[in-house]
C-alpha positions in Angstrom: 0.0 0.0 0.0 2.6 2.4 -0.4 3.2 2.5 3.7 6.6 3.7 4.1 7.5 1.4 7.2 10.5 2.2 9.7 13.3 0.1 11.3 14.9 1.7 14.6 17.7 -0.7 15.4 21.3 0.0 18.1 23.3 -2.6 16.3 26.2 -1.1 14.3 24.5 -0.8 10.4 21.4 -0.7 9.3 20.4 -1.5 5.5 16.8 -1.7 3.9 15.5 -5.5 4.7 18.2 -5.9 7.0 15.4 -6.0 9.9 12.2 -6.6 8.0 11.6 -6.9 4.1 9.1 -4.8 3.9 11.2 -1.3 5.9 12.2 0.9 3.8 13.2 4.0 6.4 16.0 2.7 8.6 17.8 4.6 11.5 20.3 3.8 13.9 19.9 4.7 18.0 20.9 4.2 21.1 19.6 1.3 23.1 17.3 3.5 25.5 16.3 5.7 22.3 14.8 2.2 20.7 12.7 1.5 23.2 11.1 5.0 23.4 10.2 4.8 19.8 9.1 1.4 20.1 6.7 2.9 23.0 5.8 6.2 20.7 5.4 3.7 17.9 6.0 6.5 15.5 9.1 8.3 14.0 7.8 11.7 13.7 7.9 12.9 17.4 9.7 15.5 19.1 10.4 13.8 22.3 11.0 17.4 24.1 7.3 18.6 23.4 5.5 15.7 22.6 5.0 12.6 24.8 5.3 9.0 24.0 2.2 7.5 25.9 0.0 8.4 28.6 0.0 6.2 32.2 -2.9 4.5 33.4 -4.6 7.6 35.2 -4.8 9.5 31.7 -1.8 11.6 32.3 1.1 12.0 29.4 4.3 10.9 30.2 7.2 12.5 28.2 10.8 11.0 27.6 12.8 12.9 30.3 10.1 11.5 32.9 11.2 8.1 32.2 15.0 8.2 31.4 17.1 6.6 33.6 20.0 8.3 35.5 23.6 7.2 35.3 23.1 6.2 38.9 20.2 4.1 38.3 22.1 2.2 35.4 25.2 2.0 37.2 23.0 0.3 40.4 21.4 -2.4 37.8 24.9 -3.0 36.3 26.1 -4.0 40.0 23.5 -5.8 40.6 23.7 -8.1 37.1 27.2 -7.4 36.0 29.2 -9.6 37.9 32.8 -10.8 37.6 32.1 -14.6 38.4 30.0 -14.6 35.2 33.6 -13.6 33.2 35.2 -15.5 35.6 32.7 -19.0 34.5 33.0 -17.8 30.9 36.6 -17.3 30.7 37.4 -20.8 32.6 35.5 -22.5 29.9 35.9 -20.7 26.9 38.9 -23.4 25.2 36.5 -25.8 25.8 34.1 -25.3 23.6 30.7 -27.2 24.0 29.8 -30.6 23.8 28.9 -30.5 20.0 32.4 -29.1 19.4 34.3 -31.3 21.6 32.8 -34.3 19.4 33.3 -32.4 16.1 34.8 -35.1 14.1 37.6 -33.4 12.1 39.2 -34.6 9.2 42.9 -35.7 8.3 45.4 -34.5 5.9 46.5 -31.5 4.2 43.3 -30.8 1.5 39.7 -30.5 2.5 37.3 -33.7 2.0 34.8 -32.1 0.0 31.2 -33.5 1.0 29.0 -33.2 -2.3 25.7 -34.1 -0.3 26.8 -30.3 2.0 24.3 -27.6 1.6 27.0 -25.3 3.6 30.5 -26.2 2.3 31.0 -26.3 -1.3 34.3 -26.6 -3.8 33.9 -23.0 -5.6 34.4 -22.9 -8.6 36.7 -20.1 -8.8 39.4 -22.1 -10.6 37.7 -24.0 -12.9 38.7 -23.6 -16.8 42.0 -21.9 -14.8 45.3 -22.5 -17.4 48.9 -22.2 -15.9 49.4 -19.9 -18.8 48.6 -15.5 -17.8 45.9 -14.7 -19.7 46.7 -11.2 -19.8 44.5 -8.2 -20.1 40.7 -9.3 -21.1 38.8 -6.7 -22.9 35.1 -7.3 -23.5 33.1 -7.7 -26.4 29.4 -7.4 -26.9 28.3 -7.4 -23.4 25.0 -6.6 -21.9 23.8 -4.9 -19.7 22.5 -7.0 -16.3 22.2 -4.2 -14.1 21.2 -0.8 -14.0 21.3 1.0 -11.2 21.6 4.0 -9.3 23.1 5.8 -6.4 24.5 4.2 -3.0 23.8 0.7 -4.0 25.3 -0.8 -0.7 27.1 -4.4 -0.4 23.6 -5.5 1.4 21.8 -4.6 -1.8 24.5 -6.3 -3.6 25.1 -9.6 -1.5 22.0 -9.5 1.7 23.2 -11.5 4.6 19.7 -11.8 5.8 17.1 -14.8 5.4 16.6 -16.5 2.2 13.1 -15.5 1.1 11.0 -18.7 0.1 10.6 -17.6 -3.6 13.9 -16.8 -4.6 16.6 -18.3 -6.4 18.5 -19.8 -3.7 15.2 -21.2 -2.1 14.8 -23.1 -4.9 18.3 -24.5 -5.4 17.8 -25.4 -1.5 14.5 -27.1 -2.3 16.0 -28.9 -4.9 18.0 -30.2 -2.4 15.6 -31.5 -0.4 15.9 -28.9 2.0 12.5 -27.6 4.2 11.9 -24.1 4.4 12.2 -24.4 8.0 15.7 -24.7 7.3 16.8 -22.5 4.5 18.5 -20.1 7.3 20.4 -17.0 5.9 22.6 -16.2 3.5 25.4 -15.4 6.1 25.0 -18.9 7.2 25.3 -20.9 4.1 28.5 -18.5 2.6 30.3 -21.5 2.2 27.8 -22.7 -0.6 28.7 -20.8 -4.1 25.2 -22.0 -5.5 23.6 -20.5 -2.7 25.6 -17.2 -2.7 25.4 -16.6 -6.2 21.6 -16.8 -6.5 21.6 -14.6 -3.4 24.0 -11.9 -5.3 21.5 -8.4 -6.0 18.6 -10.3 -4.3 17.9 -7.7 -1.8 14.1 -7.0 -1.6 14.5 -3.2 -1.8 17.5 -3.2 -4.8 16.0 -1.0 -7.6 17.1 -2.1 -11.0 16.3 0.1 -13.7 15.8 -2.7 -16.3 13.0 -4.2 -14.5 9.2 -3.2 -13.5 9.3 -3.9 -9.9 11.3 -3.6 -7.2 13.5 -6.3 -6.0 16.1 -8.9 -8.0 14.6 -8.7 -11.3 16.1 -7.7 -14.7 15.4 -7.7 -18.8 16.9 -10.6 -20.5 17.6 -8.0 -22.9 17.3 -10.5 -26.5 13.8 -11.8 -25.7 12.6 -9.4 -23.6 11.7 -11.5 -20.7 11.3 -10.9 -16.7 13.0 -12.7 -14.9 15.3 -12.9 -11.5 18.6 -11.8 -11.9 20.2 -15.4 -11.6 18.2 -16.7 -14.4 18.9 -14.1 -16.4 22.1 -14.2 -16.0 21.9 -18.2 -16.6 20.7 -17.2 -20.1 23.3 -15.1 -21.1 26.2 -17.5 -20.3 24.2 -20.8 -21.9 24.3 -17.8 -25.4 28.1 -16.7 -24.4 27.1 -13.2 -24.1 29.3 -11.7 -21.6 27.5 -9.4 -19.3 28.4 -5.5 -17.4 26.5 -3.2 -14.5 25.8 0.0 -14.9 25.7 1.9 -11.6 25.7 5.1 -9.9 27.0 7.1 -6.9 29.0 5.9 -3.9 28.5 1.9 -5.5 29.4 -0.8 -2.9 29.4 1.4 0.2 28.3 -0.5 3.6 30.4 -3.3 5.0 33.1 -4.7 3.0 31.2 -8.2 1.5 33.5 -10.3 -0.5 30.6 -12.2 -1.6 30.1 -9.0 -3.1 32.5 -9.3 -5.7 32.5 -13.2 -5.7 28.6 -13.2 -6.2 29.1 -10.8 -9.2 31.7 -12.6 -10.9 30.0 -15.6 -10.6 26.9 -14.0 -12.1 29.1 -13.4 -15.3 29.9 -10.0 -14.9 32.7 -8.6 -16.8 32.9 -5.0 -16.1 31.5 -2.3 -13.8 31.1 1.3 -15.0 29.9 3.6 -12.0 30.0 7.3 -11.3 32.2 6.4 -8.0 32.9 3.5 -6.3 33.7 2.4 -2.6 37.1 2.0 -1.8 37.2 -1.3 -0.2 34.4 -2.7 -3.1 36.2 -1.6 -5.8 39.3 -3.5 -4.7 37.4 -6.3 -4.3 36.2 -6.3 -7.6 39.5 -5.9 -9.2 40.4 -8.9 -7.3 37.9 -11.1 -8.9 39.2 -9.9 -12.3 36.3 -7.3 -12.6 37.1 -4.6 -14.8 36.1 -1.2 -13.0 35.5 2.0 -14.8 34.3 5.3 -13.9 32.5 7.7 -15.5 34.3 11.4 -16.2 33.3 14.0 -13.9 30.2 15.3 -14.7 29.3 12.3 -16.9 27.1 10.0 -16.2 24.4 7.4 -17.3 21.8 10.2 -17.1 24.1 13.2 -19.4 24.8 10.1 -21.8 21.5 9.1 -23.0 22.1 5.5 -21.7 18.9 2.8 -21.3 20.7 -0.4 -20.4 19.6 -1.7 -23.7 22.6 -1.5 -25.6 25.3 -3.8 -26.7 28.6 -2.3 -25.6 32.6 -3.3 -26.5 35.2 -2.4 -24.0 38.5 -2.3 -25.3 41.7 -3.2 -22.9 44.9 -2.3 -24.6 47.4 -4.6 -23.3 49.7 -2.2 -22.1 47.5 -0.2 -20.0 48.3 2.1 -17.3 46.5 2.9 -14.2 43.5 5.4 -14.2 43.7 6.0 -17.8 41.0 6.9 -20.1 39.1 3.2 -22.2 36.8 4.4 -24.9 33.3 2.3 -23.9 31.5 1.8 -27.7 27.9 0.9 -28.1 25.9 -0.4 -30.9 23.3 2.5 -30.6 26.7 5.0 -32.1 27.2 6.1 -28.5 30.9 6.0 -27.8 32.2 7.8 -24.3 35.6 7.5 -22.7 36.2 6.3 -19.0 38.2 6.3 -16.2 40.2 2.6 -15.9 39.6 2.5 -11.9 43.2 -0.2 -12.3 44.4 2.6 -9.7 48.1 0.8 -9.1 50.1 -1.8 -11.1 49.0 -4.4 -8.8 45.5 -4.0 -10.1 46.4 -4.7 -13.6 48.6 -7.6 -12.3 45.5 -9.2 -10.3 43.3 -7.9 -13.5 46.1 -10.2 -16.6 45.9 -13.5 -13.4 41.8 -13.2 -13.9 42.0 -12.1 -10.3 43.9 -12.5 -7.0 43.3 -16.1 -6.7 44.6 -16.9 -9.2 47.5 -14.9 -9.4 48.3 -16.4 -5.8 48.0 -20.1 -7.4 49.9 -19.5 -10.1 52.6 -18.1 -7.6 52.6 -20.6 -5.3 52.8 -23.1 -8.1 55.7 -21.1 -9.6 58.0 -20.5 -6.0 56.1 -22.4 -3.2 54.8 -21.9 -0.2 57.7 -20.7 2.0 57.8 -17.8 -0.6 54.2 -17.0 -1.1 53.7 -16.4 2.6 56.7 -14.2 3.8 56.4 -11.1 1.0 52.2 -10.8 2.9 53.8 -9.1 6.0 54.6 -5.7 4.7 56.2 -2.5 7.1 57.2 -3.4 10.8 55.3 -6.9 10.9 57.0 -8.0 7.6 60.3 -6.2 9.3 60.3 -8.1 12.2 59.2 -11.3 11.0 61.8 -11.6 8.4 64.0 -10.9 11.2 63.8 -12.9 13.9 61.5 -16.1 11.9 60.0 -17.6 14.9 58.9 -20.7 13.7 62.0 -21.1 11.8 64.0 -20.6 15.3 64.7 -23.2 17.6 63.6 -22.9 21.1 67.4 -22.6 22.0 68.6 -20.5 19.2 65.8 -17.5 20.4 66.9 -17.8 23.6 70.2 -17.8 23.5 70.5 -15.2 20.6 67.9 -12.8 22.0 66.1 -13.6 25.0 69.1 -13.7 27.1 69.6 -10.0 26.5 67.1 -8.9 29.0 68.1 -9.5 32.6 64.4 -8.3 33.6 62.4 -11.6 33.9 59.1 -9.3 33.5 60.3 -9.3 30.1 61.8 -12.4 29.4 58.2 -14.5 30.4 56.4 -12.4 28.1 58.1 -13.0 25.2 58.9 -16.6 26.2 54.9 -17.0 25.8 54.5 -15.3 22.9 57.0 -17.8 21.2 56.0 -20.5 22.8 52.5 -19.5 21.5 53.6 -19.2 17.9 56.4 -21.2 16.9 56.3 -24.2 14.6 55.8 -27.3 16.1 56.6 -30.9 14.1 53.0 -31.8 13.5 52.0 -27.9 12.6 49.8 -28.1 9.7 50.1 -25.5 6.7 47.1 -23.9 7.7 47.8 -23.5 11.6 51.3 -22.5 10.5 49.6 -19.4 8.0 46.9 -18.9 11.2 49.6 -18.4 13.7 51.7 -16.5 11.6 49.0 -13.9 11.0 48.2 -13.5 14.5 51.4 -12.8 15.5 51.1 -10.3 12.6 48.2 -8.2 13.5 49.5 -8.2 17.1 52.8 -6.6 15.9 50.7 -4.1 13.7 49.0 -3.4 16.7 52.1 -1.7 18.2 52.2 -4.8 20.8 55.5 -5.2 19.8 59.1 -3.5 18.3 60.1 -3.7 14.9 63.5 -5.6 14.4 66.4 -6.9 16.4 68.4 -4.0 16.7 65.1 -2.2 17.8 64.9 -4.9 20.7 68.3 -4.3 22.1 68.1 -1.0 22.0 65.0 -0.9 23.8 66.6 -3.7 26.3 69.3 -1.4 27.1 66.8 1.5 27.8 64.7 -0.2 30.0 66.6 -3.5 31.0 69.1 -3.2 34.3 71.0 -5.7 35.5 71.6 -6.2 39.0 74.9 -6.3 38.8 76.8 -4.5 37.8 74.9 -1.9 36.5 75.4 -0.5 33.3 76.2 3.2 32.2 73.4 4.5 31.0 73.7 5.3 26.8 73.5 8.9 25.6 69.8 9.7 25.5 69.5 7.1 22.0 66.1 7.6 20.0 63.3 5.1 18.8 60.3 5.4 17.6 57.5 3.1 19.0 55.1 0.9 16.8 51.6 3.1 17.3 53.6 6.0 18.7 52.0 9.4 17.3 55.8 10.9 18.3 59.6 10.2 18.3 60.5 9.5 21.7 63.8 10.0 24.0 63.8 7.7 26.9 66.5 8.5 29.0 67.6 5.8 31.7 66.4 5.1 34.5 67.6 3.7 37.8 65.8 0.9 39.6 63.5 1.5 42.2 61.3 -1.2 45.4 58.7 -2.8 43.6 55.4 -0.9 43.7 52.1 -2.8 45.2 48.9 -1.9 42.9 45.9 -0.5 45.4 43.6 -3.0 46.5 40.8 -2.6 43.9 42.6 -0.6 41.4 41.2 -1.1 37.6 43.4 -2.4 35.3 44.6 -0.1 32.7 43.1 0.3 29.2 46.6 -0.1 27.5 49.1 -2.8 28.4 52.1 -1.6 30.7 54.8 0.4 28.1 57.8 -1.4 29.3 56.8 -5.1 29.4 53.5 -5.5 28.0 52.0 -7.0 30.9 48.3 -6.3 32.2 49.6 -3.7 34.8 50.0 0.4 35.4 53.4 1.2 34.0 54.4 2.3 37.1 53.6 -1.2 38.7 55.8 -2.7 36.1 57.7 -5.3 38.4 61.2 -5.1 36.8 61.5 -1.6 35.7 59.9 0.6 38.0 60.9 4.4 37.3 62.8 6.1 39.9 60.0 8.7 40.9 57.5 10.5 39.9 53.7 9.3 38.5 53.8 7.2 35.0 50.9 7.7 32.8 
């Protein structure tokens, strides 16, 4: 009926359909604000003049009659927030539950496929792959799949809410002999490419140009039919037509969805033209071996007198460059230039592979593993694991080489359990090995930890001291920290008694600056300052 119906959620996004399919006004509020609304049970209120309900006596009741004080919610969060339930959670949280402690996992180094899975499925990202580069794929005679307009988000593009009972993927599930009961989302089933790529511009609320109604429909542009965008697109590839979008504004903003890219790849899409894109979308796209272009400024679908109808040739000269100007022909006589959104070499590199994938299995074919995995760690991570190679170290060779250098034990047990955490053990699988690798990675990103070697001694020299006998302090030497907004010059310091924390004291938001630990710097047990308060 035309009702324009509103979604007030306090979750961190909020799409059209994300809550509902039929709202189509969606805002974002606090927890306290949701309720109120949910009370009013209307959007249009000023919650200063107007109230949201009247008590049982008649009387109105406005919004600042019933908000809670910060006492009041800091009473109930005493009452309810207590430590023994982090204390229960935390003591059983390597567990796991029953169902995952008789998870039966499989053996060996490649992945059992199970072709009877509704969840886990071989992609087929590979298939038809050649060990030969393909190089630089320009397109010919595509149509047009999609036309659409401005902030198309990835939820538009790839929803990660419930699969509707009369779309594509609902049908692929019922083929399947799957119950409605249990088609779940499309989050959950991400794993299945036949899912995913049925589910790919299925949003309810997506507005497609082509088609009469809202929703994933499109032209089959040849006969003329209606049809979802899946089968459509199903059509095209069993004629060998190759297949573009035509978008507008701010295309692939939201979250960054790699079924967002996967789904339209898979849909046979060859090549985006948008007015602008989203950063983290468009690199996805490029990824998948998407071509992205972008209108001129001030150009646009609109100024250029384009329907979606046409036939249109896009012509890749092998030697391209990044962000240059492609001519787009049609067969209507239109002919416009565009933007190549290839914005690095790297691009055009992932764009000659057909996409990262497969520029990373042709790599790993060409130098192996060992080689693909080290150039991923770039700036200090990549610094400091090129370095020092944990899991290539023995146990002996790290301490003896390195840990030995710092006499405070503060130190030496914190980085004896980060090693011990990380380093390659005998029966460490290729994936664990790649898993423990990046988390020692993002931790080091994090500024949890120096750069290189020489960065480690220094620092050990700054804020090491032995007992005996004591060193002579350097002069004033400078390093800069990992997550440091300055240069810093940390003179020495003398030792000092070990300070006691106060009974009760909260534990700091950042970990202590000297050792890491879960302490005020000035607690630090083995380098104390010599006076003064340590922020």
């Amino acid at each position: 009926n035309e009702l324009v119906c509103c979604g007030v959620l306090s979750g961190n996004r909020n799409f059209e359909g994300r809550i509902h399919p039929n709202t189509r006004a969606n805002y974002l509020a606090s927890p306290l604000l949701v309720i109120a609304y949910a009370i009013a049970g209307r959007m249009d209120i000023d919650f200063e003049t107007e109230p949201i309900g009247n008590d049982k006596n008649g009387k109105p009741v406005f919004l600042k009659n019933i908000w809670p004080s910060r006492a009041e919610i800091q009473s109930v969060e005493k009452q309810t927030v207590i430590p023994a339930m982090f204390q229960d959670v935390y003591s059983r949280i390597e567990n796991g539950s029953n169902a995952w402690q008789y998870l039966q996992a499989p053996d060996g180094q490649l992945y059992p496929w199970d072709e009877s899975s509704t969840y886990i499925k071989n992609p087929p990202f590979f298939n038809g792959m050649t060990k030969t580069l393909p190089g630089v794929q320009s397109v010919k005679g595509a149509h047009v799949l999609l036309f659409l307009g401005d902030s198309v988000t990835t939820d538009h593009i790839s929803p990660a809410g419930n699969i509707a009972r009369n779309s594509s993927a609902a049908r692929y599930l019922a083929s399947r002999n799957i119950l409605p009961k249990d088609y779940n989302s499309y989050g959950s089933r991400r794993g299945n490419d036949e899912v995913m790529v049925r589910g790919t511009f299925a949003n309810t609320r997506i507005i497609n140009k082509l088609a009469s109604t809202t929703g994933p429909k499109t032209i089959h542009i040849p006969s003329g039919q209606e049809l979802d965008v899946f089968d459509a697109a199903q059509m095209y590839a069993k004629e060998g037509r190759p297949l573009i979008a035509i978008v507008g504004k701010d295309y692939g903003s939201g979250s960054s969805r790699d079924w967002a890219a996967k789904g339209t790849s898979l849909l046979g899409i060859k090549a985006v033209i948008a007015e602008s894109y989203e950063r983290i979308h468009r690199s996805n796209l490029v990824g998948m071996g998407i071509i992205t272009l972008q209108f001129r400024s001030g150009e646009n679908a609109e100024t250029l007198k384009l329907t979606g109808h046409e036939i249109y040739d896009i012509d890749i000269p092998q030697n391209c460059k990044p962000l240059q100007e492609i001519q787009v022909k049609t067969n209507t006589g239109v002919t416009f230039d565009a933007i190549l959104r290839f914005d690095t070499n790297v691009d055009i590199l992932y764009h000659k592979h057909g996409g990262i994938l497969n520029h990373m299995i042709r790599k790993i074919e060409r130098t192996g593993w060992t080689n693909i995995i080290e150039p991923q760690l770039k700036g200090a991570a990549g610094t400091w694991w090129n370095t020092i190679r944990l899991l290539d170290y023995t146990w002996d060779e790290f301490r003896t080489n390195f840990l030995k250098k710092f006499h405070s034990m503060c130190i030496q047990s914190a980085l004896q359990e980060e090693v011990m955490t990380v380093r390659q053990s005998p029966t460490q699988s290729l994936t664990e090995f790649i898993t423990h690798k990046h988390q020692l990675t993002r931790r080091i990103n994090n500024g949890q930890r120096p750069s290189t070697f020489a960065d480690l001694h220094q620092i050990a020299e700054l804020i090491d001291t032995p007992d005996d006998p004591p060193i002579p302090p350097p002069p004033a030497p400078v390093y800069t920290a990992p997550g440091w907004s300055r240069t810093s010059q940390l003179p020495r310091q003398p030792r000092m008694r070990e300070r006691i924390p106060a009974p009760g004291r909260p534990l700091p938001r950042d970990p202590c600056r000297y050792c890491g630990g879960p302490h005020w710097n000035s607690e630090c047990p083995g380098n104390a300052p010599a006076s003064g308060n340590v922020r």
